[in-house]
C-alpha positions in Angstrom: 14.7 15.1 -24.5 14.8 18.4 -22.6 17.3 19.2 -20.8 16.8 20.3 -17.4 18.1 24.1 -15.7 15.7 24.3 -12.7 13.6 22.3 -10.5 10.5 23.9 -12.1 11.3 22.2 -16.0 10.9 19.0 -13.8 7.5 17.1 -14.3 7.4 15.1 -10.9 8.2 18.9 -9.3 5.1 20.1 -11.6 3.0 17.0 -10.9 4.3 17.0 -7.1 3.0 20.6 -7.3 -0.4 20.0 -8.5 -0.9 17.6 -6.0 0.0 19.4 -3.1 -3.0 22.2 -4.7 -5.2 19.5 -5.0 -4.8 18.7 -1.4 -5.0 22.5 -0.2 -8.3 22.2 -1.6 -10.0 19.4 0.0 -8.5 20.6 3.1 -10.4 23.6 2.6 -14.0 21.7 3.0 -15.6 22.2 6.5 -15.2 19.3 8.5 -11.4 18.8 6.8 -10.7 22.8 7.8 -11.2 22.2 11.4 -9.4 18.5 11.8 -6.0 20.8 12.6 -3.8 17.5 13.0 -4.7 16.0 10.0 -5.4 19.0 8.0 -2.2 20.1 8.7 -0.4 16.7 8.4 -1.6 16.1 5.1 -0.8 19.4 4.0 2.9 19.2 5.3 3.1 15.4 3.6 1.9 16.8 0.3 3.9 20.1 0.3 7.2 17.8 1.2 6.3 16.0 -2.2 7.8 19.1 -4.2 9.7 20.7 -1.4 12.3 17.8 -1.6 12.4 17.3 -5.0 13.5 20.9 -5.5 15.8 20.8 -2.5 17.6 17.9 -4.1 17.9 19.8 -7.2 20.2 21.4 -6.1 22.2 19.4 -4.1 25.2 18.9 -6.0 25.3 15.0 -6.7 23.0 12.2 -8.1 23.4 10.4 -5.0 22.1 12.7 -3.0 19.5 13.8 -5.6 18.1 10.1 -5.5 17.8 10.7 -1.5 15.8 13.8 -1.9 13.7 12.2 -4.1 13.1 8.9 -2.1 11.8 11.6 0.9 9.4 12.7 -2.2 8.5 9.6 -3.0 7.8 8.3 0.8 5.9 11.8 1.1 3.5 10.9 -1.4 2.8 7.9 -0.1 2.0 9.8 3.1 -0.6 12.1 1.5 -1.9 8.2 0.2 -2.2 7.2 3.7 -3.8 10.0 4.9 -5.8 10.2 2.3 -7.9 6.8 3.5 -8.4 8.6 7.3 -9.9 11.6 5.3 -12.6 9.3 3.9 -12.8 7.6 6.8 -13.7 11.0 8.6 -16.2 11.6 5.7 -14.1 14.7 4.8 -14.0 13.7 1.5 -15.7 10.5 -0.9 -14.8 8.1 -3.0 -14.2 10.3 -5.8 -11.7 12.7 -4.1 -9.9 10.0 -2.8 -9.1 8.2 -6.2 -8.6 11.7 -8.1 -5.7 12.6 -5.1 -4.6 9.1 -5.1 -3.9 8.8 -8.3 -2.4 12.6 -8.6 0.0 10.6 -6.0 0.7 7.6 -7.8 1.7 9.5 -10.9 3.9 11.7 -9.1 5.8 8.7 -7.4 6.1 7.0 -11.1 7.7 10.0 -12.3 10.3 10.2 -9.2 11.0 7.0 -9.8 11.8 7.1 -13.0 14.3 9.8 -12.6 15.6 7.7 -9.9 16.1 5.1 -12.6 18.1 7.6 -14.6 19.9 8.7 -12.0 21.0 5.6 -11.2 22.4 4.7 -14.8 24.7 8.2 -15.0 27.9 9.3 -13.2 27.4 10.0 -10.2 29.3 13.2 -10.1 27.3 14.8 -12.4 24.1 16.6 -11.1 23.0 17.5 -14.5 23.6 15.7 -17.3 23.5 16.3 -20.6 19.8 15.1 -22.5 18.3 14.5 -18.8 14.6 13.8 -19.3 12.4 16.1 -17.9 10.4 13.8 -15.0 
């Protein structure tokens, strides 16, 4: 396993990441670009995905990692939410909506699995040693 030195060598960060891109870009579409509420909403909900996992990075305990990455979690969730009143809207179809959901649902598998790990190791230690990379 690799070990992990910055937020970046994290996968949910990097999945978390290509969500948030994913999102830009449908927010980008016509009718989406000038629904500022939920343009914006959705963009803050999928931006928050990566912002707190990194943020928690660094936060000098695994207890306070795994809260970071709940936020993560619960902010993927959000982007799912809002994903369904984007369809609704007709900003976006079917296909948009299961290629972002399940962007989303990957991205909460792999925070939850480090949550898992995190769980299992002292909790004093923000890094420790053979930490897979999620």
């Amino acid at each position: 396993m690799a070990k992990i030195e910055r937020f970046e060598d994290l996968q949910s960060w990097q999945k978390g990441r290509q969500l948030a891109n994913q999102i830009y870009e449908l927010t980008l579409r016509v009718g989406f670009s000038k629904d500022f509420r939920l343009r914006d909403q959705i963009n803050d909900s999928a931006g928050s995905v990566m912002h707190n996992i990194a943020e928690g990075f660094d936060s000098g305990s695994n207890p306070e990692f795994i809260r970071f990455r709940k936020m993560s979690r619960r902010s993927a969730s959000e982007v799912q939410s809002e994903l369904y009143l984007a369809l609704d809207r007709k900003y976006i179809n079917n296909d948009d909506l299961n290629m972002a959901y399940s962007l989303a649902t990957e991205t909460k598998r792999l925070i939850n699995g480090m949550i898992s790990y995190l769980r299992k190791s002292s909790p004093s230690k923000k890094n420790p040693p053979g930490k897979s990379a999620h």
